[in-house]
VOGU-3710 file (C-alpha; in Angstrom, 3 decimals, decimal comma):
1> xxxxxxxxxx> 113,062/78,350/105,114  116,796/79,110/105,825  119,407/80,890/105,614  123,032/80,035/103,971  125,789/81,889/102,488  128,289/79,124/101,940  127,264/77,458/98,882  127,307/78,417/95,333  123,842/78,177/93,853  123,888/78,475/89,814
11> xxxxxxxxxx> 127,347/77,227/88,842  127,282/73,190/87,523  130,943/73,480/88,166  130,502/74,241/91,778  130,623/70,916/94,597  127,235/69,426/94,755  125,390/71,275/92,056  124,547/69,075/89,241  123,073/70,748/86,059  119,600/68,612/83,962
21> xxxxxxxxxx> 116,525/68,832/82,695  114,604/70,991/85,423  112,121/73,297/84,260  113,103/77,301/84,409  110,876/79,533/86,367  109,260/82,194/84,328  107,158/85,072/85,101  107,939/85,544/88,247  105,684/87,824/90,653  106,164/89,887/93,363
31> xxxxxxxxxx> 103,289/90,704/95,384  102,259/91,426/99,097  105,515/93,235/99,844  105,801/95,094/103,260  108,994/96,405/104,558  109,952/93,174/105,576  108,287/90,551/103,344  107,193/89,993/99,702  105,520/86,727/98,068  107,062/85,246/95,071
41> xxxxxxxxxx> 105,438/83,088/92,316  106,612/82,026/88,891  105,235/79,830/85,904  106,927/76,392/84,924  106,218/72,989/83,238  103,676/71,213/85,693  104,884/67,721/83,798  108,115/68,042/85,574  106,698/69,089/89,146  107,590/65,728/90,457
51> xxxxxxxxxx> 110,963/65,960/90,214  111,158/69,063/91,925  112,379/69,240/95,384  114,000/72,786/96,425  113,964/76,165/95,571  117,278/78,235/95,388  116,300/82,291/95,675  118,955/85,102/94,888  117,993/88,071/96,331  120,300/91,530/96,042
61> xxxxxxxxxx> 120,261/95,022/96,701  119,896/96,560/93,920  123,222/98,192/93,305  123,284/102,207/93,240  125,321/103,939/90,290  126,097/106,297/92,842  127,622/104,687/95,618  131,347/104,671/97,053  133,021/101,860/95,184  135,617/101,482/97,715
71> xxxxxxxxxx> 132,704/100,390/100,170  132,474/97,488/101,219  129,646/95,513/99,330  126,532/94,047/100,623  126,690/90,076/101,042  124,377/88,611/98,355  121,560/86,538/100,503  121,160/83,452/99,270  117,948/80,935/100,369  117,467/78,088/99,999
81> xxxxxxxxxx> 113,874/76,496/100,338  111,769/73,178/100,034  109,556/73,140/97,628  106,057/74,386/98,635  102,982/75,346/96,971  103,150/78,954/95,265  103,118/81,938/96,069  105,506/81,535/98,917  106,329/84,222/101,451  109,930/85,524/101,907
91> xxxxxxxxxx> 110,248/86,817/105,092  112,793/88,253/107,426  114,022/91,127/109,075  117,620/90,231/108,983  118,443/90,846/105,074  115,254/92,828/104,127  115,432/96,596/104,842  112,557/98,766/103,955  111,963/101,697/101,619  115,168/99,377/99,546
101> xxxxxxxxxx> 115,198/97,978/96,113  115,900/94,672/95,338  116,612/92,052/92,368  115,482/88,762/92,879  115,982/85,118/90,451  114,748/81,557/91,372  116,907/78,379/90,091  114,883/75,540/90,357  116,446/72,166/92,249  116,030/68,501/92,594
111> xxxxxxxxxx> 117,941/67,112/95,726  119,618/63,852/94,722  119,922/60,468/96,471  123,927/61,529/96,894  122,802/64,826/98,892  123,989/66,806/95,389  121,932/69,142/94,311  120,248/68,782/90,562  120,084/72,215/88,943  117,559/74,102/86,619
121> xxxxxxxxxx> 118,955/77,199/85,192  118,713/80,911/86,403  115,631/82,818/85,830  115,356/85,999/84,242  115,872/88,701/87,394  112,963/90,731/88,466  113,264/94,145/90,545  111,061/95,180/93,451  110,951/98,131/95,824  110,152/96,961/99,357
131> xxxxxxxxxx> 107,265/99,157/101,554  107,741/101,568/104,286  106,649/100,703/107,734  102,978/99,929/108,603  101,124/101,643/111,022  101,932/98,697/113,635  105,490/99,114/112,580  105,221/102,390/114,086  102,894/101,437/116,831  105,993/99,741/117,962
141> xxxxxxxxxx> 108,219/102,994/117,694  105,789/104,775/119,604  105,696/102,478/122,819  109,339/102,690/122,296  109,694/106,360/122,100  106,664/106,685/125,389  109,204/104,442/127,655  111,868/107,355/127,680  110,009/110,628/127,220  109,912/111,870/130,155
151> xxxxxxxxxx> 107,780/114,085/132,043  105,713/117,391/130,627  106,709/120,783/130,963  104,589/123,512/129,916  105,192/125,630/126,555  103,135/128,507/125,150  104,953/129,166/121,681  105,855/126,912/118,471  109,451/128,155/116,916  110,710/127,782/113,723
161> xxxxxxxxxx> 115,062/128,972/113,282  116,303/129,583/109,798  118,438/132,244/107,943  117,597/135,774/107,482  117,577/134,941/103,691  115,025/132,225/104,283  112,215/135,089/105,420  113,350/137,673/103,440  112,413/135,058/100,464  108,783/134,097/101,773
171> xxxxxxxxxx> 108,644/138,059/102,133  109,459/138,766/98,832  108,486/135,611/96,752  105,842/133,502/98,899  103,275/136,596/99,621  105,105/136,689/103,478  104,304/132,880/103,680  106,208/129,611/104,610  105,040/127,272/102,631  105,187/123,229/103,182
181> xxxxxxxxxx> 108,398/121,620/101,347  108,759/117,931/101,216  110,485/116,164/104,231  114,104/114,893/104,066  115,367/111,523/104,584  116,435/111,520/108,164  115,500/109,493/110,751  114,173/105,746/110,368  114,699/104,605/106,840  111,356/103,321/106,616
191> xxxxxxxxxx> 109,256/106,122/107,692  106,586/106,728/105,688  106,986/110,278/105,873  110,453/110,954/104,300  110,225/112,037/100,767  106,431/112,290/100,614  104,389/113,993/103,300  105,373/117,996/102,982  105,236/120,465/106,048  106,848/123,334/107,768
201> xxxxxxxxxx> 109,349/122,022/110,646  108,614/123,695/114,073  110,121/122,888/117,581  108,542/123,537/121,174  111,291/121,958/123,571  111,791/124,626/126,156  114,622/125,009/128,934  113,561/123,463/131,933  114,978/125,827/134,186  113,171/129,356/132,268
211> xxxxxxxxxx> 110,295/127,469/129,883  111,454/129,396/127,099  112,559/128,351/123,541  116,452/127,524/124,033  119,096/130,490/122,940  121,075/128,488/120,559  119,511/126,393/116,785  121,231/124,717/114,293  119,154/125,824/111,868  120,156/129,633/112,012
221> xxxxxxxxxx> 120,585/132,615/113,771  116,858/134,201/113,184  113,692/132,265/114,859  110,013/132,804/113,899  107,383/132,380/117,070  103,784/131,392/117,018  101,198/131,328/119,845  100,931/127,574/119,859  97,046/128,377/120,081  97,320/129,667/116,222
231> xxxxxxxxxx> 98,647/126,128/114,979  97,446/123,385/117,623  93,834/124,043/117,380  90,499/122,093/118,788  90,717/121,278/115,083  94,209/120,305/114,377  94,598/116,532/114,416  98,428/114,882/116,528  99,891/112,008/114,697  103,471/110,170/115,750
241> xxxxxxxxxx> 105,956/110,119/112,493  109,403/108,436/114,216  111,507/108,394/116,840  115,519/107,975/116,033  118,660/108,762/116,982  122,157/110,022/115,444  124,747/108,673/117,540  124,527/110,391/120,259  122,469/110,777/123,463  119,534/112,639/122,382
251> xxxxxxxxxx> 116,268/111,249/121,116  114,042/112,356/118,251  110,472/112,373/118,320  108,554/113,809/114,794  105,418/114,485/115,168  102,579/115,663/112,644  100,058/118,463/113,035  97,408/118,341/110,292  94,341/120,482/109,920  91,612/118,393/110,360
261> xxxxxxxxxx> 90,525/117,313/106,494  93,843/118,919/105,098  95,758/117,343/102,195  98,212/116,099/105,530  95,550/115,065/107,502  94,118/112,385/104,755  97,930/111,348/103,712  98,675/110,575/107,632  94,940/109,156/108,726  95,890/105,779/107,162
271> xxxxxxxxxx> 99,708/105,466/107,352  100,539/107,372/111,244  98,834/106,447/114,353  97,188/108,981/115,655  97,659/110,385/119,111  94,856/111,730/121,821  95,781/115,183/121,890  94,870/115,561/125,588  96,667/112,915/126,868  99,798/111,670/125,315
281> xxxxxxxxxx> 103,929/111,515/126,469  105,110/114,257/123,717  102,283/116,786/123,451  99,089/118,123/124,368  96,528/120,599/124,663  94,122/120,568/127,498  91,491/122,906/128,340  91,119/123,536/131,827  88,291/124,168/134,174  88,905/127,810/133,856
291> xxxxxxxxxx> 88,724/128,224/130,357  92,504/128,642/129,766  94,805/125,950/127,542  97,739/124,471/128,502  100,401/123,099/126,121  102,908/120,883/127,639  105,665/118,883/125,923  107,931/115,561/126,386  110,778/117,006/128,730  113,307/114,052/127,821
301> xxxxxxxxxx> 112,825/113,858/123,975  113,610/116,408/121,162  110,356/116,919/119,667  110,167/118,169/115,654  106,977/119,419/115,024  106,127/118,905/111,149  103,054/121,322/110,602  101,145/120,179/106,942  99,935/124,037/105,757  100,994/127,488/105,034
311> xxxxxxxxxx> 101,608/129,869/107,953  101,297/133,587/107,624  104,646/135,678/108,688  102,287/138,033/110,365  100,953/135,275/112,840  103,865/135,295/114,412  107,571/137,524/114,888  110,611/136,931/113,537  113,846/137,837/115,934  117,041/137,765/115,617
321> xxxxxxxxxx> 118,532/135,130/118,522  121,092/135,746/121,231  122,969/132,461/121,281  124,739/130,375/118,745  123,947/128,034/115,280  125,131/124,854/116,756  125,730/122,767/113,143  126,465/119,663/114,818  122,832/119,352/116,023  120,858/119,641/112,718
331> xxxxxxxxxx> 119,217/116,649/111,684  119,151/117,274/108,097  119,212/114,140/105,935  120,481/112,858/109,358  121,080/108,975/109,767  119,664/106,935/112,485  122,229/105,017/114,608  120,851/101,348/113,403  122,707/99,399/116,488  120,575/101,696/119,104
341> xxxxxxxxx> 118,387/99,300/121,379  115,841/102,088/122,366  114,858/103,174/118,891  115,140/100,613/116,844  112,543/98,002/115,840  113,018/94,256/114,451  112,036/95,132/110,937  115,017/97,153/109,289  116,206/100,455/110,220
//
């Protein structure tokens, strides 16, 4: 199959496109879609097979009612390809984005003895949602995110920074609870995890020069602590989520920690790879000889710890912190830089 943009597929008045009889595809079916693929198989006249030599396919974003009109619009992708037996794969990184919607029409064509093209008309157009990444989608983000992580430093606490209205609120309302909320969009736009898997957002990165919790958040100007014994138990189960960037220097690494047979542990068993939480680049827990664990974490990478369950206020302290809510570093609904070379993977962004 291959790719062209320069011809106009669907117009008898256009150079080389000759309208007759051809048959029109009907029923057409989408199936097997992945984040960067989808099969594609219609009905049509079998007496009329014969004459049937190429397949034109017009294949759009779906357009969103919401978006800035005085942005520049996505090229429709045009293919052209000879015809095979059906279904027939559609594949390709370069115009198929995960987690994206799509329409899709078929004209059938007969290639003429002048090099002209003989034209069926258009199909009806069919909509389809492509997938998110597969777990050897993010197998691939995870070697990627291992080459620049760094070594381990040693932690002892999980933190979580918000507002002081945010724990006066699971005070009041939530029986002195945090409970899970759905995860945002940011990061890779085909993570399985945005929109779907819910948690409670912790960080671990330390300063390297004190191995304490930094002074400063962008989340706000009160931080809970946990003993990172309390959450990251012998039963707890480590799964990698993404690794992005924003357009700037730092890396992201999300990470999952789901109770072993939790509602989070069975969504992520068959979508996230799971990590050997002994020995991995972002963290671990090891027991040593003595008895005691250590808990050590990526020194290179900004790890955001997405825990799947409730978490009791009175497992941990809330404390009002001495530095400053730095705004520019949240990653809320944050973007990944697409033209980054270390976090980015062949398949969409």
């Amino acid at each position: 199959m291959k790719h062209t943009q320069n011809f106009g597929v669907g117009k008898a008045e256009d150079p080389g496109v000759v309208v007759m009889e051809l048959p029109v595809a009907r029923n057409i079916k989408i199936s097997n879609i992945t984040c960067d693929s989808f099969k594609i198989c219609w009905e049509m006249d079998p007496h009329t097979t014969e004459k049937i030599t190429h397949y034109f396919i017009d294949l759009n974003k779906k357009e969103n009612k919401n978006s800035n009109k005085f942005k520049h619009k996505d090229v429709p992708t045009k293919l052209v390809a000879k015809a095979v037996p059906l279904p027939m794969t559609v594949r390709g990184h370069w115009f198929l984005s995960p987690r994206t919607e799509y329409t899709v029409a078929v004209q059938i064509a007969s290639k003429q003895m002048d090099g002209d093209y003989a034209v069926s008309e258009w199909s009806d157009i069919v909509e389809f949602c492509t997938a998110d990444y597969s777990s050897v989608h993010l197998t691939q983000l995870l070697q990627k995110a291992e080459v620049i992580a760094g070594r381990m430093l040693k932690f002892s606490v999980f933190y979580r920074n918000q507002n002081e209205e945010y724990f006066q609120h699971c005070r009041d309302v939530l029986g002195s609870r945090m409970m899970p909320s759905v995860k945002d969009n940011s990061g890779s736009h085909g993570s399985p995890l945005s929109g779907k898997l819910e948690g409670i957002f912790f960080s671990c990165n330390t300063e390297f020069n004190t191995g304490q919790p930094p002074h400063d958040s962008p989340y706000g100007r009160f931080r809970f602590q946990i003993p990172a014994e309390v959450l990251f138990t012998p039963d707890t189960r480590l799964y990698f989520g993404d690794f992005y960037c924003m357009y700037t220097a730092y890396h992201y690494v999300i990470l999952v920690l789901a109770p072993r047979g939790s509602r989070g542990d069975l969504y992520c068993r068959d979508r996230l790879p799971e990590l050997d939480v002994t020995n991995n680049r972002f963290l671990t827990r090891v027991c040593g000889e003595d008895g005691r664990v250590v808990f050590q974490h990526a020194q290179d990478v900004i790890l955001e710890l997405i825990y799947t369950e409730p978490v009791q206020l009175a497992q941990g302290a809330v404390s009002q912190i001495s530095g400053h809510q730095l705004m520019s570093l949240s990653t809320v609904n944050a973007k990944k830089d697409p033209s980054c070379k270390t976090c980015n993977i062949s398949v969409g962004r």
